[in-house]
C-alpha positions as CSV (number, residue, x, y, z in Angstrom):
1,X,25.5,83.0,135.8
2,X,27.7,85.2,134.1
3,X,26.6,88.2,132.8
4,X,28.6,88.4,129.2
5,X,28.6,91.4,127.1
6,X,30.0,92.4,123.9
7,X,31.4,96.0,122.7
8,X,32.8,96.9,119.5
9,X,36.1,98.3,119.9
10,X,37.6,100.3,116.9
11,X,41.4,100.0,116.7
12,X,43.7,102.1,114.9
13,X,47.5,102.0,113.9
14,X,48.6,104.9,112.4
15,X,51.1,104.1,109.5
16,X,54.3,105.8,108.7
17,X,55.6,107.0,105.3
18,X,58.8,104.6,106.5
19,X,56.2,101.4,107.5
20,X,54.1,102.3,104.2
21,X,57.4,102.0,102.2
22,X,58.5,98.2,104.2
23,X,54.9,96.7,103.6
24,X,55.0,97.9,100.0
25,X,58.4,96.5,99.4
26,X,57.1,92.8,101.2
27,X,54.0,93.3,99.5
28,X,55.8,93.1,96.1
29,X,52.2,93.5,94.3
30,X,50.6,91.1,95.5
31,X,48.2,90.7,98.4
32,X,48.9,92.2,101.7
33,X,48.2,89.8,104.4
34,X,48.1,91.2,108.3
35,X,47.8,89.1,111.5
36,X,46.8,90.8,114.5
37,X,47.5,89.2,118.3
38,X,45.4,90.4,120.6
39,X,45.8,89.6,124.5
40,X,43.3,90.6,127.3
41,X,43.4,90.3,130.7
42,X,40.9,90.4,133.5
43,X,41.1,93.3,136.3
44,X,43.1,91.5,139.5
45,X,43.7,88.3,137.9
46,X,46.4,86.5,136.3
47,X,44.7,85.0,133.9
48,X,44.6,86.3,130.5
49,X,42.8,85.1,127.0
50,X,45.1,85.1,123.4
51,X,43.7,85.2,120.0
52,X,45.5,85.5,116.8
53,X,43.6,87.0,113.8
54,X,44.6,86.6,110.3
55,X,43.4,89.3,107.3
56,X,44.0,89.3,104.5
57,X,43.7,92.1,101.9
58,X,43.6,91.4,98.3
59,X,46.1,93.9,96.6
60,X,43.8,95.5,94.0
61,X,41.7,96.1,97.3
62,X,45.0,97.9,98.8
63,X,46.2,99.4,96.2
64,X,42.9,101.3,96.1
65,X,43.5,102.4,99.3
66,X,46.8,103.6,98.4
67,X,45.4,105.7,96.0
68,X,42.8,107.3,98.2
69,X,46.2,108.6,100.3
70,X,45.3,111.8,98.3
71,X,47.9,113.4,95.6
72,X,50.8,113.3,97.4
73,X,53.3,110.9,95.9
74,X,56.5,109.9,97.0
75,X,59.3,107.2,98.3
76,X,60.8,108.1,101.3
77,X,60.1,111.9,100.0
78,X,56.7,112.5,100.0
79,X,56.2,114.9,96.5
80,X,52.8,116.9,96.6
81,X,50.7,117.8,93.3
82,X,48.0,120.0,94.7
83,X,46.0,121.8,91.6
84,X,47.8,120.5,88.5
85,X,45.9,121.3,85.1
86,X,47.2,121.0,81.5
87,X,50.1,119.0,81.2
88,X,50.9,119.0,85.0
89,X,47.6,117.2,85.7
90,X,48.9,115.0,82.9
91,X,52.4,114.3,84.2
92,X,50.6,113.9,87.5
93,X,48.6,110.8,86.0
94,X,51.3,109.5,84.1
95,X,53.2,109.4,87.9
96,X,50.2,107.7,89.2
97,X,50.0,104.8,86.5
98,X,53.7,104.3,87.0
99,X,53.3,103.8,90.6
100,X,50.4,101.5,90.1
101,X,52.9,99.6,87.6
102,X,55.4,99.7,90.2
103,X,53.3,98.2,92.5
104,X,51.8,95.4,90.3
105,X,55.7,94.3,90.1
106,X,56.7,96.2,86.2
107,X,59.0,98.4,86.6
108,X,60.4,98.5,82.7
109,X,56.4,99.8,82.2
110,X,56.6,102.1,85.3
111,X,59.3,103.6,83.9
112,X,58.2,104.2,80.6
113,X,55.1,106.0,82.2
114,X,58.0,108.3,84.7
115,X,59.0,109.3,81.1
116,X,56.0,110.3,79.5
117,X,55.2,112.6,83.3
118,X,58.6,113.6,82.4
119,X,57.8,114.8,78.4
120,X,54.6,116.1,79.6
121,X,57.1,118.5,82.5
122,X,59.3,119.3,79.6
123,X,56.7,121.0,78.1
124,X,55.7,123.4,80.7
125,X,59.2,123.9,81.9
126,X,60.8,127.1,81.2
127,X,64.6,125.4,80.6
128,X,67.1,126.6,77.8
129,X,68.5,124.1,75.6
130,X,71.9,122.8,76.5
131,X,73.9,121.3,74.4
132,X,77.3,119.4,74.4
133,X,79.5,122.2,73.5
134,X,78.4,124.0,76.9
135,X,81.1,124.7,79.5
136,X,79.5,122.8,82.4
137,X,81.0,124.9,84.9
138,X,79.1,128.0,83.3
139,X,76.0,126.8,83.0
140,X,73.3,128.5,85.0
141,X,70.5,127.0,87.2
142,X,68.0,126.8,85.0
143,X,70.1,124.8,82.6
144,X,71.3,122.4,85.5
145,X,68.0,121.6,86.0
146,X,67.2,120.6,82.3
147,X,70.8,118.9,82.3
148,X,69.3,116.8,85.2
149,X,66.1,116.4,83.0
150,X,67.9,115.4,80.4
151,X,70.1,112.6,82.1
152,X,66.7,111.2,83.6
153,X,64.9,111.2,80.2
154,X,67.7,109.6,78.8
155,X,68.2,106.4,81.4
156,X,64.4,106.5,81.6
157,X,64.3,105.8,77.6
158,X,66.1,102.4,77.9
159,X,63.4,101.2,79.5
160,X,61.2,101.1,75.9
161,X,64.2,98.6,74.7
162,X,63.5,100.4,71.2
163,X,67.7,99.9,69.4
164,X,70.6,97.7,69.8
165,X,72.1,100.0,73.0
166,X,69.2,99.5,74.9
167,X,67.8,96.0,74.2
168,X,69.5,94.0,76.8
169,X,68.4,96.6,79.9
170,X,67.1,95.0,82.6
171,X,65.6,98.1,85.5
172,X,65.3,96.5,89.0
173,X,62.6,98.2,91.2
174,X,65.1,100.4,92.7
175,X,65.7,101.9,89.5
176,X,62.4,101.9,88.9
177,X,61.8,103.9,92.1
178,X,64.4,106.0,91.6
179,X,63.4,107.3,88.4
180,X,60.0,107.9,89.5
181,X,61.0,109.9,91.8
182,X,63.4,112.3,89.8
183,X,60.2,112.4,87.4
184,X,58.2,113.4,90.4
185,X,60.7,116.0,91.8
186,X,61.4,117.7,88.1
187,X,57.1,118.0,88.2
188,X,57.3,119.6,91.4
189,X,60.2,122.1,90.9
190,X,58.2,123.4,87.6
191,X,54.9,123.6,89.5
192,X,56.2,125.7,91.9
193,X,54.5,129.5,92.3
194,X,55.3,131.1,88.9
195,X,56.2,128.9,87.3
């Protein structure tokens, strides 16, 4: 008689930024199915037992898990937000909302939420105006970074469709992406120590 015993074995696969990035671009908001193939083998035999597993994860289950990754944030650059408050903590959310938009397959929404964490980094940034007249050549680093701000806000805008111009945009999720991460990169430059 064979003496058969069972043991629970807890397997884990760490995932990278890179992998997190694929699945979520297969995944394409909905749910994330996984099979795992498992092979074991006896000691000094030949012989060996297969099973295939299927799971599947339903996506508002994952994308909860997403957002227990902590408050980093990013693409293939991962953007931290430790210890926002005021309108950081608020451009924070409105960068968490649009990834969640992102993910549940809207970018024109996602974007419009990078553009309100985008108003919301306007407001604690320390940037002088620029203007049109401006010789670009001369213009210092602070005002390079709110003509990059500005060039953002402005693509981010035709998102809303609000006037002729605009009506006919159609944002892919790469533009999407993109934009969330320049609204994500102007929070971090202005939460940076004294700022």
């Amino acid at each position: 008689m064979i003496n058969h015993q069972t043991r629970n074995v807890h397997l884990v696969f760490p995932v990278t930024n890179q992998q997190l990035l694929d699945i979520e671009e297969y995944r394409q908001g909905h749910d994330l199915q996984l099979e795992l193939h498992i092979r074991g083998f006896l000691p000094y035999s030949f012989k060996a037992a297969d099973s295939r597993e299927m799971f599947r994860i339903p996506a508002s289950t994952w994308q909860n898990e997403l957002q227990n990754l902590g408050t980093s944030f990013g693409f293939a650059l991962s953007i931290p937000l430790q210890g926002p408050s005021g309108a950081r903590q608020e451009a924070a959310e409105y960068l968490q909302q649009a990834r969640r938009l992102l993910y549940d397959g809207e970018p024109d929404k996602a974007i419009g939420s990078a553009r309100q964490a985008m108003e919301r980094t306007l407001a604690v940034a320390d940037w002088p105006v620029i203007t049109k007249a401006d010789n670009l050549q001369e213009r210092s680093q602070t005002q390079r970074w709110r003509a990059i701000y500005k060039a953002a806000y402005d693509q981010a805008s035709g998102a809303e469709h609000a006037d002729e111009i605009t009506k006919d945009f159609e944002y892919s999720r790469t533009e999407a992406e993109a934009l969330i991460g320049i609204a994500a990169s102007l929070l971090r430059v202005v939460s940076a120590p004294g700022l």
